[in-house]
VEXVEX-732003 format. One record per residue: residue number from 1; residue in three letters; x, y, z of N, C-alpha, C in turn. Coordinates in pm, whole numbers. Layout:
    i   aa  n_east  n_north    n_up  ca_east  ca_north   ca_up  c_east  c_north    c_up
  NUM  ALA       X        Y       Z        X         Y       Z       X        Y       Z
...
END
This chain:
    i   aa  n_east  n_north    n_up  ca_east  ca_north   ca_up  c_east  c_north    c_up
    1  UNK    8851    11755    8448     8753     11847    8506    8757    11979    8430
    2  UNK    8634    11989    8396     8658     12140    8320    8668    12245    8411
    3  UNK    8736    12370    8364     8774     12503    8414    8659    12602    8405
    4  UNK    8631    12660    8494     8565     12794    8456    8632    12878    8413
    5  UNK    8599    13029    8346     8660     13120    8308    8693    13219    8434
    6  UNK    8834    13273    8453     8865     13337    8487    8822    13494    8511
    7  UNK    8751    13522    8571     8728     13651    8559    8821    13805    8640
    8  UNK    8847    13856    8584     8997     13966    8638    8898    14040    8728
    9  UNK    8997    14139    8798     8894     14258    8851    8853    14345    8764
   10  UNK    8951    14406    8676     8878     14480    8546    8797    14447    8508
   11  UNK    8738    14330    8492     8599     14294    8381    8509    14274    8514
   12  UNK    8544    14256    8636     8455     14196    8739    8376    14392    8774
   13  UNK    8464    14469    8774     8402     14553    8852    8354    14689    8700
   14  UNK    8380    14635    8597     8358     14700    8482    8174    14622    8463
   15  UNK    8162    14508    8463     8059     14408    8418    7949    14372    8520
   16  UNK    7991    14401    8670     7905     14348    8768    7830    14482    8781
   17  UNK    7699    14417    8866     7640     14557    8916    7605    14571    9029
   18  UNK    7699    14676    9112     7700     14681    9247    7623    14774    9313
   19  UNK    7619    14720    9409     7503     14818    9512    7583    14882    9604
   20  UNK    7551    14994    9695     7589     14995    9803    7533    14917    9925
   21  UNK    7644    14859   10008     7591     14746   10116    7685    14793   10248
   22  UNK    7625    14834   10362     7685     14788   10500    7752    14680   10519
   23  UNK    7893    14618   10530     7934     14493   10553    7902    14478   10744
   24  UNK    7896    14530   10824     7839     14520   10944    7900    14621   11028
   25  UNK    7831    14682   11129     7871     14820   11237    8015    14789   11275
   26  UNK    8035    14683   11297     8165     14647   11360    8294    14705   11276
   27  UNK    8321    14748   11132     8382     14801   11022    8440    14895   11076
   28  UNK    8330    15020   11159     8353     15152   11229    8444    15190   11075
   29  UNK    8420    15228   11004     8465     15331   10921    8528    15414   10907
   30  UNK    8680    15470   10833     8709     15624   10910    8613    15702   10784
   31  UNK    8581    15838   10851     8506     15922   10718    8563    15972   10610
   32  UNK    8670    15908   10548     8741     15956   10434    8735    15804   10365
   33  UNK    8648    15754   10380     8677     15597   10298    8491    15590   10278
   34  UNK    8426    15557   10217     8313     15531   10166    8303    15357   10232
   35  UNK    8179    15301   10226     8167     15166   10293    8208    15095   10144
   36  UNK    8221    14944   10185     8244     14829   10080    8149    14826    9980
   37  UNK    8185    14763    9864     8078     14815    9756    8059    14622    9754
   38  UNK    7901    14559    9765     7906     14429    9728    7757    14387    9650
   39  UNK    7743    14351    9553     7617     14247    9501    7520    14233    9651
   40  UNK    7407    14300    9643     7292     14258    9726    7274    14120    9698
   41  UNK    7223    14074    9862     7174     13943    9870    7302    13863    9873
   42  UNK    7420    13831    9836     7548     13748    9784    7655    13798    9906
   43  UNK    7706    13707    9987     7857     13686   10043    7963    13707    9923
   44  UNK    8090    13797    9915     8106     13821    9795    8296    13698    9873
   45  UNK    8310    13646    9808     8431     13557    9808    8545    13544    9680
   46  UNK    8678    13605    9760     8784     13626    9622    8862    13490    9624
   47  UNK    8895    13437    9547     9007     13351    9506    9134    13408    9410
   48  UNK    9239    13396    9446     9357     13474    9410    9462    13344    9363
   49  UNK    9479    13322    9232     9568     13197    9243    9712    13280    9189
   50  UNK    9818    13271    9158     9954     13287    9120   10093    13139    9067
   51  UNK   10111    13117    8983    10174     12955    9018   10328    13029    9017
   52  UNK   10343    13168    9026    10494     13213    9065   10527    13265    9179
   53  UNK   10458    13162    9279    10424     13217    9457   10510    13175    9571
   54  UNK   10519    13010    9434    10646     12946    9524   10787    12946    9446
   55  UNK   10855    12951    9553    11024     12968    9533   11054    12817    9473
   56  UNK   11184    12768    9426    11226     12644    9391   11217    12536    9545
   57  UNK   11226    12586    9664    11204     12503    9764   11080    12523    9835
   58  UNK   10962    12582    9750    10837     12531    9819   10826    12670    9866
   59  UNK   10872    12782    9922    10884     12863   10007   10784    12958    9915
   60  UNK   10699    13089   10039    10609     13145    9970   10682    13251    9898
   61  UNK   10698    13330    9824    10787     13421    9787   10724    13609    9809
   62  UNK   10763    13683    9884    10723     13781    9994   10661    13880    9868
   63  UNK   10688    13934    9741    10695     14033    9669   10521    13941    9603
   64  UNK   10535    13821    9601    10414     13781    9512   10297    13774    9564
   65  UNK   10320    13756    9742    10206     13722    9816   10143    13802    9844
   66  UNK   10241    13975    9829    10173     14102    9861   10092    14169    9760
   67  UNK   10120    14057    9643    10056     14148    9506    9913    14036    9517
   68  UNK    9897    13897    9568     9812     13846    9554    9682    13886    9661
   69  UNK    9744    13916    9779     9693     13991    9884    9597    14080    9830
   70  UNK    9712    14206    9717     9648     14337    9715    9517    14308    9606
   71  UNK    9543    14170    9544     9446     14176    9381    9315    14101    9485
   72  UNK    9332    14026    9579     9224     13974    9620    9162    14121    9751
   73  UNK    9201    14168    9784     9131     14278    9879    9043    14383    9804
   74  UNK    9158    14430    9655     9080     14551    9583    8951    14446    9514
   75  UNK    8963    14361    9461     8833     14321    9423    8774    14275    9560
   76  UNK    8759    14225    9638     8647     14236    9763    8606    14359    9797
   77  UNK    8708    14445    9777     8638     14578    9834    8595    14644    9731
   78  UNK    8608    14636    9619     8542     14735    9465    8664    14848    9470
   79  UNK    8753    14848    9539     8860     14998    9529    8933    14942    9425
   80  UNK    9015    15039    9374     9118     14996    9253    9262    15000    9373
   81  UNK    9279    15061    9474     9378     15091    9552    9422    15026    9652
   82  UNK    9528    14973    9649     9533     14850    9783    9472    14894    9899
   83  UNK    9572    15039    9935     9586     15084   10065    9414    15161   10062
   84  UNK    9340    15214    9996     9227     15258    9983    9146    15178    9997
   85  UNK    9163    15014    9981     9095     14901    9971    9130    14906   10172
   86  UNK    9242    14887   10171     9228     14885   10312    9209    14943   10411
   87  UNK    9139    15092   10358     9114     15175   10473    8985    15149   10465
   88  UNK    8921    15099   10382     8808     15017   10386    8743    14873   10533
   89  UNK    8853    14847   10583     8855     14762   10657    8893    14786   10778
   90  UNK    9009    14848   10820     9087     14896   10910    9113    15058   10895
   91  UNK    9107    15144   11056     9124     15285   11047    9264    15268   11127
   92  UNK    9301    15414   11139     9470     15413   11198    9432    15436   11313
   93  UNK    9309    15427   11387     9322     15402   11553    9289    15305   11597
   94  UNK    9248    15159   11492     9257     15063   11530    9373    14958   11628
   95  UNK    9322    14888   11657     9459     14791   11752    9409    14661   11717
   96  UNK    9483    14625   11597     9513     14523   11519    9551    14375   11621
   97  UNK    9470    14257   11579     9496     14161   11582    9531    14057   11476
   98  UNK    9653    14021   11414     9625     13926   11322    9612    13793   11377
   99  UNK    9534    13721   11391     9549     13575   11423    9581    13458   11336
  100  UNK    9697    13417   11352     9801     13311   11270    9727    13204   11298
  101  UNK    9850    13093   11232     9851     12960   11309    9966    12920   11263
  102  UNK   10039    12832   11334    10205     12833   11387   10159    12671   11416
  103  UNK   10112    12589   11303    10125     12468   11294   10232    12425   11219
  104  UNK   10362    12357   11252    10457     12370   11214   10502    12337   11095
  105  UNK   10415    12235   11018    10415     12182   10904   10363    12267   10794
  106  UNK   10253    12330   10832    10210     12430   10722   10095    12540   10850
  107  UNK   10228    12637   10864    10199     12716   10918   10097    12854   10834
  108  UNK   10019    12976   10870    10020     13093   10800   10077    13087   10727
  109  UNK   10245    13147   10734    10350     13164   10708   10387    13300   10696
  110  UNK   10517    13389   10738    10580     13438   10790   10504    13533   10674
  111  UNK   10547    13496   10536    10492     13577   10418   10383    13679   10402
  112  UNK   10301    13578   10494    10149     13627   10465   10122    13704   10600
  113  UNK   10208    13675   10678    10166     13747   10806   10236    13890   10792
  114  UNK   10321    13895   10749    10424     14015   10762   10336    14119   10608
  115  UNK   10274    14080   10463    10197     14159   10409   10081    14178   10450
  116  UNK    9995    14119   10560     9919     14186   10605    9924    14260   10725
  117  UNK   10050    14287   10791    10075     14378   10866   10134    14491   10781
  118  UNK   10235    14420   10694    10260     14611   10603   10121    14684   10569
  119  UNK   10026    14610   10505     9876     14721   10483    9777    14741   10580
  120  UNK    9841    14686   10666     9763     14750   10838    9849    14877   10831
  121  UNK    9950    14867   10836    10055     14964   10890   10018    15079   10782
  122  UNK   10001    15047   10660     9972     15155   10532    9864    15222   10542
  123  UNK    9758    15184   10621     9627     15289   10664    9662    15344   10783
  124  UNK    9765    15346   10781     9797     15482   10962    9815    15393   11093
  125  UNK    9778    15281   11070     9774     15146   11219    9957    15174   11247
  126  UNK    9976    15211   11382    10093     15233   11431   10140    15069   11469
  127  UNK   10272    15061   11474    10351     14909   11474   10330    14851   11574
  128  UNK   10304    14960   11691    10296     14880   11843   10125    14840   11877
  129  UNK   10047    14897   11773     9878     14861   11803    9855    14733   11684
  130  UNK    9986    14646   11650     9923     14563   11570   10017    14426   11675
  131  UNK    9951    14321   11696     9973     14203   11682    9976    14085   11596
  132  UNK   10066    13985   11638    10067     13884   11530   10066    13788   11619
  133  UNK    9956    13665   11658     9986     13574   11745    9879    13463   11685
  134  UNK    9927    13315   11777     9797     13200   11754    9813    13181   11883
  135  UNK    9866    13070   11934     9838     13017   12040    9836    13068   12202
  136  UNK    9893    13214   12159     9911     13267   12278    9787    13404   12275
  137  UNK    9710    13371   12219     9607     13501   12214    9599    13523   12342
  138  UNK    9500    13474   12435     9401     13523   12547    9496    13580   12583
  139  UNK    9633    13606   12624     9706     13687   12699    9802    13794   12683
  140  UNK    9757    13792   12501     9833     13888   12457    9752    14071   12454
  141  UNK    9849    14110   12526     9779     14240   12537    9710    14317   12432
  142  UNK    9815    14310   12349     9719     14347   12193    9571    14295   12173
  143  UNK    9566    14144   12151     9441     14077   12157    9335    14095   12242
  144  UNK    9392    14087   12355     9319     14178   12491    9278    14268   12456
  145  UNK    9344    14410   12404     9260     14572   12370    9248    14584   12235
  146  UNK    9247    14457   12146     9181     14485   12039    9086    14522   11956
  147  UNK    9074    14628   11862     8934     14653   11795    8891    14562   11680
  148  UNK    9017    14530   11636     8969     14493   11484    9103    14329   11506
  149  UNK    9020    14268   11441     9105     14065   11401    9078    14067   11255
  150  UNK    9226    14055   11229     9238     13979   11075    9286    13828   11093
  151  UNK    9203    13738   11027     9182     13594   11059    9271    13500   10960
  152  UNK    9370    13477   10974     9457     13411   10847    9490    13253   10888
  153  UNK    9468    13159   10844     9530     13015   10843    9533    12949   10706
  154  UNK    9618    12872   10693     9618     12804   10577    9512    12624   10576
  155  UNK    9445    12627   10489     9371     12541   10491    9457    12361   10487
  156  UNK    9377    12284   10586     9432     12138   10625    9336    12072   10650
  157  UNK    9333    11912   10606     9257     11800   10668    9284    11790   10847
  158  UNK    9190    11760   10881     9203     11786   10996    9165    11639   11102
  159  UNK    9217    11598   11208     9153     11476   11222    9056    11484   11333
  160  UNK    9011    11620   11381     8901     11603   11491    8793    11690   11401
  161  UNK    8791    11775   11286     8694     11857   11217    8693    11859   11128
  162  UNK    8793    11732   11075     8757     11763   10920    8865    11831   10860
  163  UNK    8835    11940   10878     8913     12039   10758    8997    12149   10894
  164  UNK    9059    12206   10938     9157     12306   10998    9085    12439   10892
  165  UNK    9032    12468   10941     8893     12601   10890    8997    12782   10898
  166  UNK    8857    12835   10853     8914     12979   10944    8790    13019   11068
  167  UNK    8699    12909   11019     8600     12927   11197    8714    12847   11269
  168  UNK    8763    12739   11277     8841     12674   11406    8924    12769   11399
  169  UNK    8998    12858   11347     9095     12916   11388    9093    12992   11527
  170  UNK    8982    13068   11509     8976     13097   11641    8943    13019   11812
  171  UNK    8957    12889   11778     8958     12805   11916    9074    12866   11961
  172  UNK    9173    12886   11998     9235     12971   12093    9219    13080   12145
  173  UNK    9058    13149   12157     9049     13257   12194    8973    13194   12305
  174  UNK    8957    13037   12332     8881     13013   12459    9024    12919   12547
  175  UNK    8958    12908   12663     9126     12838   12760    9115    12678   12760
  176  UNK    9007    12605   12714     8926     12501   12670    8919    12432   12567
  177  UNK    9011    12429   12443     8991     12452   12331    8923    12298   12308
  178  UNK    9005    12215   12407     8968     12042   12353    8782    12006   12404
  179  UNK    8772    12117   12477     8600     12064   12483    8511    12097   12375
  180  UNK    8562    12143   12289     8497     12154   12146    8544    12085   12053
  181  UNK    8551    11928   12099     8595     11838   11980    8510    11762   11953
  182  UNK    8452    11729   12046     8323     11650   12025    8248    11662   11879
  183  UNK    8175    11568   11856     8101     11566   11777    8104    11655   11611
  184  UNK    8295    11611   11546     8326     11637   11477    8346    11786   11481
  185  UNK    8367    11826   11601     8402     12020   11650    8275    12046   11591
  186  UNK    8160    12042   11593     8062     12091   11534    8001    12237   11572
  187  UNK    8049    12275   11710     7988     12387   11787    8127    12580   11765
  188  UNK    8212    12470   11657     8329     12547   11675    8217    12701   11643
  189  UNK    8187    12717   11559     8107     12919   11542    8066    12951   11656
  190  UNK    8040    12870   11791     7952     12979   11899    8094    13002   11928
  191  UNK    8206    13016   11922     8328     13051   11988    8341    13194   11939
  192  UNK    8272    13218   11792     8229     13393   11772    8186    13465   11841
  193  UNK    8118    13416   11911     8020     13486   12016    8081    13534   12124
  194  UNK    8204    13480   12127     8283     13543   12277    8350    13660   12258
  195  UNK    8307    13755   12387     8366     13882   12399    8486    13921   12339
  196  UNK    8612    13821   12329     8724     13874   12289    8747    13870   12148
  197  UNK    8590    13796   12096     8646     13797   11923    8539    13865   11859
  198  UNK    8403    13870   11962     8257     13922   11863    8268    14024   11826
  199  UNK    8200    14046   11675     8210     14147   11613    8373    14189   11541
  200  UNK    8476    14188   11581     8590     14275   11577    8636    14168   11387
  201  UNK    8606    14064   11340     8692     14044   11230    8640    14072   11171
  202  UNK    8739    14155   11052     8727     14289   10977    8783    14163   10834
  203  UNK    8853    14100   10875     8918     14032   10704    8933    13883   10758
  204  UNK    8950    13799   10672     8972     13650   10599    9048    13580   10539
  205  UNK    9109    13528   10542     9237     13499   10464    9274    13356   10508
  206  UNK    9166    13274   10392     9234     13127   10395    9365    13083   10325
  207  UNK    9443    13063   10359     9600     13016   10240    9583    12894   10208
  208  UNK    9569    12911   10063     9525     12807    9977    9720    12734    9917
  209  UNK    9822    12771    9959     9923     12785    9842   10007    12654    9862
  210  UNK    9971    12596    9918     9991     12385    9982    9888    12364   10075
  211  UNK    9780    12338   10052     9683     12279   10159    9662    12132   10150
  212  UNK    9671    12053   10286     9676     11918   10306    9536    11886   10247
  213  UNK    9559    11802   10211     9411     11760   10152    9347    11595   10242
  214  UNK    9485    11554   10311     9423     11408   10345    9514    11382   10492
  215  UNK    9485    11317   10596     9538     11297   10683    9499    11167   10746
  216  UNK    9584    11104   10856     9576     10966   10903    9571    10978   11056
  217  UNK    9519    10982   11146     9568     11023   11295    9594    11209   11331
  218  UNK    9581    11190   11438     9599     11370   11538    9771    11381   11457
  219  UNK    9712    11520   11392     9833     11590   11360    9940    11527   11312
  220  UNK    9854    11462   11219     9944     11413   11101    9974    11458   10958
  221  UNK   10083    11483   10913    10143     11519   10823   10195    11413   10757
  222  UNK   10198    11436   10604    10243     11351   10528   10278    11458   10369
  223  UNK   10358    11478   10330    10393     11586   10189   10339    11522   10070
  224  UNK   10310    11388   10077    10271     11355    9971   10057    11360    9959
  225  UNK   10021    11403   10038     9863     11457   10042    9896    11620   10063
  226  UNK    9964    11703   10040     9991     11836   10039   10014    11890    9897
  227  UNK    9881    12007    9845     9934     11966    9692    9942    12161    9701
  228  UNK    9996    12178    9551    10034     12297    9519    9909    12334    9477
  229  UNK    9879    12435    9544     9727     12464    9470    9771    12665    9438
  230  UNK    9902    12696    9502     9872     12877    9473    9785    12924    9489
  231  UNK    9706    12948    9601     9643     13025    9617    9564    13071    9736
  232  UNK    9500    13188    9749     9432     13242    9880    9313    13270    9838
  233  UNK    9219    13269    9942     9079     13284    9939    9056    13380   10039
  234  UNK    8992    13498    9989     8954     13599   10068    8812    13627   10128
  235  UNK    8770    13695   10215     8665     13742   10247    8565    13805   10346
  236  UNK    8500    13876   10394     8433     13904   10521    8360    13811   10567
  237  UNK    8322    13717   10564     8210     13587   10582    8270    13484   10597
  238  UNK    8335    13434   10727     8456     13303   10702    8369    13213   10706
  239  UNK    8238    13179   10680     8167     13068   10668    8188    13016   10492
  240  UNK    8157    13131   10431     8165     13138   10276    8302    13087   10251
  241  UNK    8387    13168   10272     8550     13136   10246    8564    12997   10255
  242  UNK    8523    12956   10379     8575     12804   10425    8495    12726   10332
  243  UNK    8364    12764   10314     8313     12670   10214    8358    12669   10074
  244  UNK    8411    12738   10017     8468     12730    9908    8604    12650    9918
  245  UNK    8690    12656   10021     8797     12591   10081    8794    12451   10095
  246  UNK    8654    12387   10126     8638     12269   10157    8602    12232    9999
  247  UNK    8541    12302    9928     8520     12224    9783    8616    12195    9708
  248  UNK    8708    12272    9730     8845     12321    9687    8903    12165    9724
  249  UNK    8941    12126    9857     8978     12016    9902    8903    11855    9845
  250  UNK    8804    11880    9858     8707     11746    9786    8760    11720    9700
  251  UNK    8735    11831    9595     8744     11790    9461    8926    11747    9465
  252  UNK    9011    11834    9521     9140     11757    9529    9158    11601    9597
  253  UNK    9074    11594    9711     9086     11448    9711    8993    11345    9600
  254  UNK    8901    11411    9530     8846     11281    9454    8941    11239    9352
  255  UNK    9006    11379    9276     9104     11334    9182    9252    11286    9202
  256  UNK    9257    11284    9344     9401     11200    9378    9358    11079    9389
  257  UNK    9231    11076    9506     9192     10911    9527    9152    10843    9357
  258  UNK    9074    10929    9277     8979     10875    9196    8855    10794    9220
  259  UNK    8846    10831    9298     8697     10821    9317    8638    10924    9466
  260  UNK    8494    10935    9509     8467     11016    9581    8495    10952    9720
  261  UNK    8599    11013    9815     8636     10994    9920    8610    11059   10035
  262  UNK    8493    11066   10102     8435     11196   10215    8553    11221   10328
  263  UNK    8518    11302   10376     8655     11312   10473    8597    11272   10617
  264  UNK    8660    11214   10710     8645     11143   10762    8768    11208   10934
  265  UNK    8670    11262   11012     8499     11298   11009    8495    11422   10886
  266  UNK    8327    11418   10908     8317     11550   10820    8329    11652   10874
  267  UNK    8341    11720   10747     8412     11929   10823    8261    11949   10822
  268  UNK    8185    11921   10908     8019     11967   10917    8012    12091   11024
  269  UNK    8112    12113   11075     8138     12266   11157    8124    12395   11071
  270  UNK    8124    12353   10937     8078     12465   10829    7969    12502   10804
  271  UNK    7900    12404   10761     7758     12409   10729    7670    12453   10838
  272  UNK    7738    12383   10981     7663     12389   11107    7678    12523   11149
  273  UNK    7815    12571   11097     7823     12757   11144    7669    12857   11080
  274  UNK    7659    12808   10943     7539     12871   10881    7417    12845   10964
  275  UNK    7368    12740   10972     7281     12665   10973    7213    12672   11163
  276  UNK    7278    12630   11225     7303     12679   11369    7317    12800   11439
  277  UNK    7437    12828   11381     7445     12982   11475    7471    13109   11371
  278  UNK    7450    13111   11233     7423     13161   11107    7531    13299   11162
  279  UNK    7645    13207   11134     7765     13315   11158    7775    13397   11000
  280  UNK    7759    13260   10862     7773     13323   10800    7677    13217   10670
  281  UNK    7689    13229   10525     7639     13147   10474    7755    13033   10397
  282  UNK    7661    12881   10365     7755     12815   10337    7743    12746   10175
  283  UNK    7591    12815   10147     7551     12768   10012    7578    12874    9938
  284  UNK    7596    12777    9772     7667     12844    9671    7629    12928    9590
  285  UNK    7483    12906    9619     7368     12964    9577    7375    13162    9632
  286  UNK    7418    13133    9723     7448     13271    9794    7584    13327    9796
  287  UNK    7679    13287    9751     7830     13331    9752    7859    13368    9584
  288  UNK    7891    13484    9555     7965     13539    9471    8102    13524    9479
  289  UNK    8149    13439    9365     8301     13376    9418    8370    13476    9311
  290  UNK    8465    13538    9311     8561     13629    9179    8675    13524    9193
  291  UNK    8727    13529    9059     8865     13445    9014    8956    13529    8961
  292  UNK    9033    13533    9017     9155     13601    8949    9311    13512    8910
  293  UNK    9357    13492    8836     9470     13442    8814    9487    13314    8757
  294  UNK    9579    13259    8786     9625     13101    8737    9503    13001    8774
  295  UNK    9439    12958    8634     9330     12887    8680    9346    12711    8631
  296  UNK    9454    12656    8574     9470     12551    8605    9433    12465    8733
  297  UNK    9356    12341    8729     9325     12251    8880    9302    12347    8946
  298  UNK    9186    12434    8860     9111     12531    8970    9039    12469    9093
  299  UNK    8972    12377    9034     8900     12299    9114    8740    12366    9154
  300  UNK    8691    12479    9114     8599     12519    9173    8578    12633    9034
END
């Protein structure tokens, strides 16, 4: 499969030509930060790869994930400055939600949760207005008086949707979660719409750095369909993100299977997020994807 070229943030924000764009009211701004700088018309989507991310036992390694973090935020946001990138997103009177997932096999991971609370914490966000939770949202007080959700899961085959998304991520913000399985979870985006999550996610963060690519039965794991891919996918638009996530996965299962293998059911909760309840977009035609880093079995 051929590679595309890599493009850095230096040449991305030296070479592109940006507009000024509102990313949406919900941002609330503090007035010492200017709004996000993005390509009119285009969902702008970062991919961040690193292949020195994992430790000799698989493990994410804490110093690399914060530098991959910071290279995929300053190019989404056009800042050269992490923490400037992130006052872009989050103000210091926010009350931070990060929402994990604490699937035990390939969780968030501790890594990624703990550098995106240090650059919450680096725009003025005090320690006790940030949370870190999955399954216990609805009752966590934080989540409860939250302004702002940063949305993090690591991408998985999934056996009721397909793919383990960053739209399903938020099924734990309803008390119901299994009545949205039906029909390949297809309805998972109206779960945006609920009071405790609308409007408030400010960031994106699919973890690309072992994503399952194939599964057999409910919550099944197997290490040998789990491949090293290094990397995270960033963005304000988790419709975009995920769709790049799912191509990401295809193309890893056609070249393991060798030949084209659909996933089974389909992750059509993506397309249907656009398309249905136009949470966000899912064609490619409309997503500005940036590449930064290790582009071997880019895949995309």
């Amino acid at each position: 499969m051929s590679l595309k070229k890599v493009i850095t943030r230096r040449q991305f924000i030296k070479d592109s030509s940006i507009v000024t764009a509102t990313v949406g009211t919900a941002l609330l701004l503090g007035a010492q930060e200017s709004p996000v700088l993005k390509p009119a018309g285009k969902s702008r989507v970062v991919l961040v790869r690193n292949q020195d991310v994992l430790d000799a036992d698989g493990n994410p390694k804490d110093e690399v994930v914060l530098e991959m973090l910071d290279a995929g935020v300053t190019a989404l946001t056009g800042k050269k400055d992490p923490v400037g990138a992130w006052k872009t997103i989050v103000k210091p009177t926010d009350i931070v939600g990060i929402k994990s997932n604490v699937w035990n096999y390939l969780p968030t991971t501790t890594q990624v949760e703990q550098a995106l609370k240090k650059r919450v914490m680096d725009t003025g966000v005090k320690e006790a207005s940030i949370g870190i939770d999955d399954r216990g949202v609805i009752g966590n007080p934080i989540f409860q008086k939250s302004t702002a959700l940063i949305n993090a899961r690591p991408m998985r085959s999934h056996h009721w949707s397909g793919v383990g998304s960053l739209i399903k991520n938020y099924i734990m913000f309803i008390p119901d979660p299994l009545s949205y399985h039906p029909d390949s979870c297809a309805s998972l985006a109206s779960i945006w719409e609920k009071p405790m999550v609308k409007g408030k996610t400010r960031l994106n963060v699919l973890v690309m750095l072992t994503p399952q690519f194939h599964c057999v039965g409910p919550h099944s794991f197997n290490p040998k369909y789990v491949w090293k891919y290094y990397g995270l996918l960033l963005g304000f638009d988790p419709v975009s993100v995920d769709a790049n996530g799912l191509r990401i996965i295809e193309a890893i299962r056609k070249g393991y299977f060798a030949e084209d293998r659909p996933l089974d059911p389909p992750a059509k909760h993506i397309a249907i997020a656009d398309t249905r309840y136009h949470l966000g977009t899912a064609d490619p035609a409309k997503i500005e994807l940036i590449k930064i880093g290790y582009d071997k079995d880019i895949f995309i």
